[in-house]
C-alpha positions as a printed Julia matrix, in Angstrom:
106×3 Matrix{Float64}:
 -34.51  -13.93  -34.34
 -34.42  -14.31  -30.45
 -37.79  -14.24  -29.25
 -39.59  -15.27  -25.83
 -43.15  -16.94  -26.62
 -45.51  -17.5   -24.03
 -47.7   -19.34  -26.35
 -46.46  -22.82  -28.4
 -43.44  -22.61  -30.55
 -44.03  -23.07  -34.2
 -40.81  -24.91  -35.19
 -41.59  -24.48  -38.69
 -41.69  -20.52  -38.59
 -38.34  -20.28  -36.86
 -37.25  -22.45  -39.23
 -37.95  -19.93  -41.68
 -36.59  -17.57  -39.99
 -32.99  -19.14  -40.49
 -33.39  -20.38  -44.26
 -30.46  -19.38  -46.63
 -29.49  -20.91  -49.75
 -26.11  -20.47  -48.97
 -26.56  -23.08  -46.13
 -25.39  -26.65  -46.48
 -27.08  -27.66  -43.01
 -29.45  -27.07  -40.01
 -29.37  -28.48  -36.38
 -32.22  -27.65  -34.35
 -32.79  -28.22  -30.79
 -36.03  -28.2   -28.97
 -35.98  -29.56  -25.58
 -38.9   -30.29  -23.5
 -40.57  -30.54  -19.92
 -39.28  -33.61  -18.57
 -40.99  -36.36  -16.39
 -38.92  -36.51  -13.54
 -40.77  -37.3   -10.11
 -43.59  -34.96   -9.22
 -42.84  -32.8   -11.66
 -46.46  -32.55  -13.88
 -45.33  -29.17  -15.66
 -43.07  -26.09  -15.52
 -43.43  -21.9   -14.88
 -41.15  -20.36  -16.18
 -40.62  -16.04  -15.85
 -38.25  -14.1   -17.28
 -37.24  -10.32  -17.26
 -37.62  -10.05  -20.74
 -35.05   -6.69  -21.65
 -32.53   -8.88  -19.34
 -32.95  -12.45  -21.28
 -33.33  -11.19  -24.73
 -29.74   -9.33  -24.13
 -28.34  -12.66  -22.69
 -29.68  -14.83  -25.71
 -28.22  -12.01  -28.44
 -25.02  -12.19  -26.58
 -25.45  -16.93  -26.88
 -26.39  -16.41  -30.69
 -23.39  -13.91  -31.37
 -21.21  -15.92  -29.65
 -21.79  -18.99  -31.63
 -22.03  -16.58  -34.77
 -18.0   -15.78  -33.83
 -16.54  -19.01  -32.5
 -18.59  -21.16  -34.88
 -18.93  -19.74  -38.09
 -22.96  -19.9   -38.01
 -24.56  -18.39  -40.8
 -28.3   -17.57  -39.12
 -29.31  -18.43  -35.94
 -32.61  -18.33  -34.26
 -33.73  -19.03  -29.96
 -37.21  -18.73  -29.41
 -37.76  -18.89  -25.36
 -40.8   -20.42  -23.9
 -42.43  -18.86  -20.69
 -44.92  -19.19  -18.48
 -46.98  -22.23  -17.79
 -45.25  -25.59  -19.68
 -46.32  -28.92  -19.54
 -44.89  -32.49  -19.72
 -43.31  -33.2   -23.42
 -44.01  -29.36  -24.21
 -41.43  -27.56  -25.69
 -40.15  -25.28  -22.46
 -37.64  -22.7   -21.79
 -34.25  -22.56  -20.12
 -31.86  -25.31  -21.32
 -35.6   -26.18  -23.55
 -34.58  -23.71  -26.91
 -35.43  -24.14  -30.24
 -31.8   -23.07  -31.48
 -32.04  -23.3   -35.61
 -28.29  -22.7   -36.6
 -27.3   -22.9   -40.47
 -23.99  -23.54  -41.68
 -22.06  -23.58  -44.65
 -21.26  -27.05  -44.13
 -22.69  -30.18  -42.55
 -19.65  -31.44  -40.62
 -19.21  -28.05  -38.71
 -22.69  -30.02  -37.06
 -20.84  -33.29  -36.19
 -16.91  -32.94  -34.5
 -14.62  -35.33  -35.27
């Protein structure tokens, strides 16, 4: 699934989104609106036809170099505040593989 939200990402429904049984593990990342000085919150616009190609082009990348099984990048827009999950470098990325240490290099 690649998806752009403009409303709060439900980590447990992308997680879903990614379940096999023929998956030994799952990393997820979800990154969120830091507190750096003045910053209070984040707006964040996309074009969507543009980022939902670049995002396909991340996951099958990863897919091919990796060996990833499923993976999913939900996108948050718009209006984000401090601690919420946001968009950009912010993902949810839910990546199964057939093996744990593909997660953790050597």
């Amino acid at each position: 699934m690649i998806a752009l939200r403009r409303t709060r990402i439900d980590v447990e429904a992308v997680l879903d989104t990614v379940r096999r049984q023929d998956a030994g593990a799952v990393a997820v990342f979800l990154g969120t609106v830091r507190a750096d000085p003045g910053v209070r919150a984040l707006d964040y616009e996309v074009f969507g036809p543009m980022a939902r190609a670049k995002l396909r082009e991340v996951a099958d990348a990863a897919r091919a170099r990796f060996g990833v099984l499923a993976m999913s990048i939900v996108h948050r827009l718009g209006h984000v505040l401090l601690g919420q999950a946001g968009p950009l470098g912010n993902l949810i990325h839910d990546i199964r593989l057939g093996h744990l240490a593909l997660l953790v290099p050597p």
